[in-house]
N, C-alpha and C positions, 0 to 999 in steps of 0.2 A: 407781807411781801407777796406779789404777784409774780407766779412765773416759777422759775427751777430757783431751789436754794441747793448750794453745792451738796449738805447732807443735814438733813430736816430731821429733826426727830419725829414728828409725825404731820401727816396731809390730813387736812380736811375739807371734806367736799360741801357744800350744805349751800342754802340760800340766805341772801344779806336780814332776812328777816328771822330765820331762826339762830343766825348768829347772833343777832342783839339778843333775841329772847333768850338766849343761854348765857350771853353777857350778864343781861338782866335779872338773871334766877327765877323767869318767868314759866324755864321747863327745864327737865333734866337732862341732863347730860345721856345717862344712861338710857332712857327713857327716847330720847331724842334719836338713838342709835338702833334699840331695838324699831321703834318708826319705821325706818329706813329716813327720816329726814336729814339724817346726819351720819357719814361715813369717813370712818378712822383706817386708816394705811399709818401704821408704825404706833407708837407708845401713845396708849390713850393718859396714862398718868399725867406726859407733857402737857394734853391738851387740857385736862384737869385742871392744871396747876397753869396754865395760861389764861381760863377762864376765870379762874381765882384772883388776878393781874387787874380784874375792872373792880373798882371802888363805885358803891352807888352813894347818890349824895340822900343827904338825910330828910324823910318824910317833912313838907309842908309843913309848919305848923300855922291855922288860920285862927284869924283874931275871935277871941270869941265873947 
């Protein structure tokens, strides 16, 4: 959601490329926050548990 939610469990500030890469378990959470590439206003467990929400699909497998 863009914009005001009436009462958010938490903001996150960040850019559309380190949100997939947190999507994608490409970097941590934590790790993403100490950065500074990533900033938490309210409950980082929601966010946790929101980036837990994306299913990655299952590795290639090529013909061999």
């Amino acid at each position: 959601m863009r914009g005001d939610a009436p009462a958010p469990d938490a903001i996150v500030e960040t850019d559309h490329g380190t949100l997939l890469a947190l999507a994608h378990r490409r970097i941590d959470l934590a790790d993403a926050v100490r950065s500074g590439e990533v900033a938490i206003v309210g409950d980082a467990k929601a966010v946790e548990h929101f980036l837990g929400l994306f299913t990655l699909p299952e590795p290639f497998a090529s013909a061999a």
